[in-house]
C-alpha positions, 0 to 999 in steps of 0.5 A, a space after each residue: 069162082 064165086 066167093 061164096 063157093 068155099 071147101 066145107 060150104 053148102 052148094 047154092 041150090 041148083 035144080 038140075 036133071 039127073 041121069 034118070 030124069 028126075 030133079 034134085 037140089 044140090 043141097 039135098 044130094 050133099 045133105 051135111 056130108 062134104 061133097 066131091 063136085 065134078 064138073 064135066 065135059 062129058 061123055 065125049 072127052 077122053 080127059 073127063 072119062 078118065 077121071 070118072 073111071 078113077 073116081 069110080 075105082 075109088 068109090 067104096 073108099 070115098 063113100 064110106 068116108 060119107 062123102 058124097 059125089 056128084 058129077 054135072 055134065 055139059 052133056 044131056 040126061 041120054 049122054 049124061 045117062 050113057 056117060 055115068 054107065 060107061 064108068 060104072 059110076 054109082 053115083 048121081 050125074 046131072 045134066 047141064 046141057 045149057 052150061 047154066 051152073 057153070 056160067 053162074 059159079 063164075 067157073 072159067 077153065 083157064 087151061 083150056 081155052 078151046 074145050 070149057 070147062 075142063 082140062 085133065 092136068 088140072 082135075 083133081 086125082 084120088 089122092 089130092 081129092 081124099 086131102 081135100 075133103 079130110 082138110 073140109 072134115 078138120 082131120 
């Protein structure tokens, strides 16, 4: 990873497509709350939909600890659009069809050499994604 990515930090600003075709700059969806940023397979991987039924179980608790999160998807904004639906997030999912985000964050899934960039056992669960982000908020 890229070492200017670190917990508590402000994303670079990518401008990726959301799930309603509209563009945004990281930055701006993280405003100056911290930000759970999932990277994902897509819609397709049992893994990936998993923890997005996980994080969407847990999202009233997450979002009134103002905190953010934004999934981005290998998968384009139709897939990315039906993937965020069939977890009944409510939150932002971006598409990066093209892997441009990840490719640039210098984020190589080391796991899992067949399917990049994601491998369940390595994905974050509620409870060590709640310790991170008090760890960014110094509680």
């Amino acid at each position: 990873m890229r070492a200017d990515i670190f917990p508590g930090g402000t994303f670079p600003d990518y401008e990726p497509t959301d799930h309603t075709k509209t563009r945004h700059r990281l930055s701006e969806l993280q405003g100056i709350d911290p930000m759970i940023l999932v990277l994902s397979r897509g819609g397709f991987c049992p893994k990936d939909h998993q923890q997005h039924l996980e994080l969407a179980a847990n999202y009233p608790k997450i979002r009134v600890a103002y905190t953010q999160i934004v999934t981005i998807s290998t998968d384009n904004i139709l897939k990315t659009n039906e993937f965020r639906d069939s977890v009944g997030a409510q939150w932002t999912f971006l598409s990066d069809a093209g892997r441009h985000i990840q490719k640039d964050l210098d984020i190589a899934e080391y796991t899992d050499s067949y399917y990049d960039p994601a491998w369940f056992a390595g994905r974050a669960a509620a409870p060590r994604a709640r310790r991170r982000v008090r760890a960014c908020l110094g509680r």
